[in-house]
C-alpha positions, 0 to 999 in steps of 0.5 A: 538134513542127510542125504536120506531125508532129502531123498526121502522128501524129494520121493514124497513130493514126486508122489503128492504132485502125481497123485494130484494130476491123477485126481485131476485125470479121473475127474476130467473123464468122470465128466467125459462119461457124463457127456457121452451118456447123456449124448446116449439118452438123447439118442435114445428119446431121438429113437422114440420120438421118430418111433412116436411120429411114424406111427401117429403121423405128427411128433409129439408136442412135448415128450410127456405124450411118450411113455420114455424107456431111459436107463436108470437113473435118467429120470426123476421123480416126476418122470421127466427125463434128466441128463447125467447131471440131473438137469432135465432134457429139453424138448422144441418143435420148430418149423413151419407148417409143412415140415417140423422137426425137433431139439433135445438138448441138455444144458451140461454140468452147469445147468444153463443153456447156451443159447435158446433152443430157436438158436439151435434149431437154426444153426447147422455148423457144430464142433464137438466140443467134448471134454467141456461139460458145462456146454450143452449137448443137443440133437438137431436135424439127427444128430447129437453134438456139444456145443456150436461153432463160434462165429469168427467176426461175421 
């Protein structure tokens, strides 16, 4: 082999692994874009569902009781409201009597929950945990996060 053929060799290597990482990258922020528009859609049914208790007075039982305005594609052919990945949205009610509030969550690219909704509702430490799409995004107490803060041994 000459120096031009392993020249050669050597360019088409260099090419092959940069080309991978590249796929690599696009993939990781195709996953990033899901995560982010599914935190929007949350928002969005969040904005609606406070629409529907200031006018009724009560929050709806499940997000069936609302006519849904989501862009497109965020829901399926029942109506019901999907994340990004197709999984559609949990909605829970939690609290006493006096004050309920309530939880959107998604269950992220891998479709199951992390953790029952009650476990949600009842923690108030978060990380953002963007980046990781199998965790889940919900929205508790007003604002949308991904995925809970571990205990450290507590």
């Amino acid at each position: 082999m000459d120096r031009w053929q392993r020249f050669t060799l050597t360019v088409l290597v260099i090419l092959l692994i940069a080309t991978l990482i590249l796929v690599r990258l696009m993939m990781d922020l195709n996953e990033l874009r899901r995560q982010t528009n599914t935190q929007r859609v949350i928002e969005q049914v969040a904005r609606q569902v406070r629409m529907f208790r200031s006018a009724r007075g009560f929050l709806p039982r499940g997000l069936d009781e609302i006519v849904l305005d989501v862009p497109e594609g965020f829901s399926d052919l029942q109506g019901d409201v999907v994340d990004a990945w197709g999984h559609p949205l949990l909605y829970y009610l939690h609290g006493d009597g006096r004050q309920v509030e309530f939880v959107i969550a998604s269950p992220g690219r891998d479709g199951a929950f992390d953790q029952p909704p009650a476990g949600y509702a009842r923690q108030r430490r978060f990380s953002s945990n963007r980046g990781y799409p199998d965790r889940d995004t919900f929205l508790v107490g007003g604002r949308v996060m991904q995925g809970a803060v571990e205990e450290s041994g507590r």
